[in-house]
C-alpha positions as CSV (number, residue, x, y, z in Angstrom):
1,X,-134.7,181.1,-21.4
2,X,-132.8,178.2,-21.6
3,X,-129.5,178.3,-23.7
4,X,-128.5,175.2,-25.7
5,X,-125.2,173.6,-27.4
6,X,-126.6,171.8,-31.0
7,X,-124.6,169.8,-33.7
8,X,-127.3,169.7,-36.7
9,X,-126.5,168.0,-40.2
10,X,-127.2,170.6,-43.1
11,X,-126.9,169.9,-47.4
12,X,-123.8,171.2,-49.0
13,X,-124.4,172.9,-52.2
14,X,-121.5,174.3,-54.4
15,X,-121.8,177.3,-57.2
16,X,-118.7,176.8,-59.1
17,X,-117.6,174.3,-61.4
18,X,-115.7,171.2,-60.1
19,X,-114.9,167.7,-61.6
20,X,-117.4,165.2,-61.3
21,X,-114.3,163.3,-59.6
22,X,-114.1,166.1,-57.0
23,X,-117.9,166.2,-56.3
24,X,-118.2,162.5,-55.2
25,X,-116.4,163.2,-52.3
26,X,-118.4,166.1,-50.8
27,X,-121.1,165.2,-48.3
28,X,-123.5,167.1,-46.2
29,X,-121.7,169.2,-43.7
30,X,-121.9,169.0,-39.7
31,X,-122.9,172.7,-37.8
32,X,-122.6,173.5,-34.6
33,X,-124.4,176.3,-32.9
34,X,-125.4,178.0,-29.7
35,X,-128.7,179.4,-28.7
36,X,-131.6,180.7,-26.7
37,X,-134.5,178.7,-26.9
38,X,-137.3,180.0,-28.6
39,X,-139.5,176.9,-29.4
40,X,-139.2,173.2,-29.6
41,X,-141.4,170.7,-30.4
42,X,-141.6,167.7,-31.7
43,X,-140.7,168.8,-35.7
44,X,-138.5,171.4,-35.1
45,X,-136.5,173.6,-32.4
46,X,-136.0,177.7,-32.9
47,X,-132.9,179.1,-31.0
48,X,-132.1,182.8,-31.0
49,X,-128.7,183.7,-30.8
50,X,-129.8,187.2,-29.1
51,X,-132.5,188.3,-26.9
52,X,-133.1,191.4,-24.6
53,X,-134.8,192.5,-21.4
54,X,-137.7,194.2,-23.4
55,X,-138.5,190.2,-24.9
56,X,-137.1,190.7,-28.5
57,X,-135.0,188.1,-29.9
58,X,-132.6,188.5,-32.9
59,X,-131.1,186.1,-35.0
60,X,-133.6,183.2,-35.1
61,X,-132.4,179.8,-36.2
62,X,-135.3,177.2,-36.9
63,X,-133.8,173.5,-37.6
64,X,-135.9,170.2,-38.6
65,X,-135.2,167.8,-35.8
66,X,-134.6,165.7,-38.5
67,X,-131.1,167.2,-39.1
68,X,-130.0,167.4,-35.2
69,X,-127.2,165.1,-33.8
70,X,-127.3,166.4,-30.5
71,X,-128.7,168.9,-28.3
72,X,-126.9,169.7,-25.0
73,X,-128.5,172.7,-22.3
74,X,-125.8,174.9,-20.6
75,X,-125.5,176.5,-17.8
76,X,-125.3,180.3,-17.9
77,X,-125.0,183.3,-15.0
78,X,-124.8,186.9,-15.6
79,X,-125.4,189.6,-13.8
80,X,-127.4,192.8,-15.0
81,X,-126.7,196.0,-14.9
């Protein structure tokens, strides 16, 4: 699988009360996260953050490619057990 490096723009959303004042300042917020490749097309990529020898993944992330900055593949080597 191939392993990936993405920065991805997500909404901000706040539960609290704030001044108005102190809400015009916020903005959307910049993520960055790591990931097997599960799917990507041209609407969306799914990374996994785990997946084992029996073809399970865990921890599946599925982002709009509307929302990604940047997607960079990275080189990985293990050895099994």
């Amino acid at each position: 699988m191939k392993f990936v490096f993405v920065i991805w723009e997500d909404a901000f959303s706040a539960d609290f009360w704030m001044p108005k004042s102190g809400a015009e300042d916020l903005s959307p917020l910049m993520n960055k996260s790591v990931g097997f490749v599960v799917k990507d097309n041209e609407n969306f990529l799914s990374i996994a953050q785990t997946y084992n020898d029996s073809d399970h993944i865990n921890n599946l992330l599925v982002l709009p490619k509307r929302s990604i900055y940047s997607i960079q593949e990275q080189e990985l080597s293990w050895k099994s057990r």
